[in-house]
N, C-alpha and C positions, 0 to 999 in steps of 0.2 A: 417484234417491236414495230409500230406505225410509228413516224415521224410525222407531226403536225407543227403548223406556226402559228404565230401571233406577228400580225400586219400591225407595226409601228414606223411613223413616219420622220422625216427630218423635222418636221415642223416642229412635232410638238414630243417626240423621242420615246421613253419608254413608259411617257407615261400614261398612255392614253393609246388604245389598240382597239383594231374594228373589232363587232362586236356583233352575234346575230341574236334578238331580244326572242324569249317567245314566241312571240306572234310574229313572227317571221318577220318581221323591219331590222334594219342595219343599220347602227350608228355606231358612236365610240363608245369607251368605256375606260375604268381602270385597271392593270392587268392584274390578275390572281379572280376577276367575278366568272367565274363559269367558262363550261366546255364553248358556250355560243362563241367564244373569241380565240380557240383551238381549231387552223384548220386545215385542211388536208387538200394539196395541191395535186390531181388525178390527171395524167395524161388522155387525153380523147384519140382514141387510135386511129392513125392514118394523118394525123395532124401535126402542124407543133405548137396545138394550144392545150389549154388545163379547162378543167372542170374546180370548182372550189369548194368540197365539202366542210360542215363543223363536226367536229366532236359530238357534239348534242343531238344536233339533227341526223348524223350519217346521210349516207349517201343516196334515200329519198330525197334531198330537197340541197338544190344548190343555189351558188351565189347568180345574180340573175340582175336585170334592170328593167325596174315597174313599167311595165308595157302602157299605162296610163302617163305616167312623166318619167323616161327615160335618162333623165336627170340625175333620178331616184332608182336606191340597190333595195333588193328584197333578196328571201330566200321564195324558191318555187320549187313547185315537185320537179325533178328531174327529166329532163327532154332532151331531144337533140332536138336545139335552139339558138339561135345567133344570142341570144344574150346572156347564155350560159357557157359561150366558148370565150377564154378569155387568153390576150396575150401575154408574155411576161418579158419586158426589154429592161435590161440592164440602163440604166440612165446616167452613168459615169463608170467609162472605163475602170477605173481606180478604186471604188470603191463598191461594196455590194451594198446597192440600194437599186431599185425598181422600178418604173412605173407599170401601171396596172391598165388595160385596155382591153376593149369587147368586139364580137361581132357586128354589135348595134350601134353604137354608138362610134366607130372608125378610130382607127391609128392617135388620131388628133386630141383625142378628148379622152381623161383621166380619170382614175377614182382618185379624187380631192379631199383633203379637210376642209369644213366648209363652216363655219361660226351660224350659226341658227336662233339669232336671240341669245346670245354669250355663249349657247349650249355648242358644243363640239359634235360634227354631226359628218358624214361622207357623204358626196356625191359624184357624179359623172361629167368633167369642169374642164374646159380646153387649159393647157398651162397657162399658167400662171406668169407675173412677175416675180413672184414668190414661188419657184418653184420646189421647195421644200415640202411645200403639203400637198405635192404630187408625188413626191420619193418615198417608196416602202423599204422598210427594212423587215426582214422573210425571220424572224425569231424561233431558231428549232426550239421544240418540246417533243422527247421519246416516250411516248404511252407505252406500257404493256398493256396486250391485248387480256 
């Protein structure tokens, strides 16, 4: 059995989880559309950061930040790359919820929900005063292989 999550946040709760499209871009979505928002948190050895596989894509192409606006998540072929090593800090003793943080972008700056023209959409966004659409909540899903 693989254990995989669905990244749901305080903001906007279970209804709406990242999501990696096709074409390799990363936004939200509704849960139950596809493996792209099943995903598999891989330790990087010698670290204590993760790698971020989907379901879909496996383990060719991880979560990453658009090397053109860093701002921006994509999926890319796999490397050993600061913007595929990512942190995981617990963000309230008390409760399990997360922020999510890169090699690239420093300690400081978040995967965000970020409104795009109404559209729900993630990016890489210092906290917030709202810091609810920086808190993930890690949703297990056990696949049989």
């Amino acid at each position: 059995m693989i254990t995989y999550f669905c990244f749901a946040n305080r903001f906007k709760g279970p209804d709406a989880v990242i999501h990696a499209h096709d074409d390799l871009a990363i936004g939200m979505t509704r849960p139950g559309a596809g493996q792209g928002q099943l995903w598999q948190a891989v330790p990087i050895p010698g670290t204590t950061k993760y790698r971020f596989y989907t379901l879909r894509h496996g383990s060719r192409y991880s979560l990453d930040v658009n090397p053109g606006d860093p701002t921006k998540l994509c999926l890319a072929p796999t490397a050993n790359k600061p913007g595929q090593s990512w942190t995981i800090t617990r963000a309230w003793a008390e409760e399990v919820v997360f922020n999510l943080s890169n090699d690239v972008t420093g300690p400081g700056i978040f995967i965000t929900v970020y409104s795009n023209g109404g559209m729900l959409d993630v990016r890489m966004l210092p906290y917030s005063d709202d810091n609810r659409k920086e808190e993930w909540f890690m949703m297990v899903n056990d696949i049989q292989p």
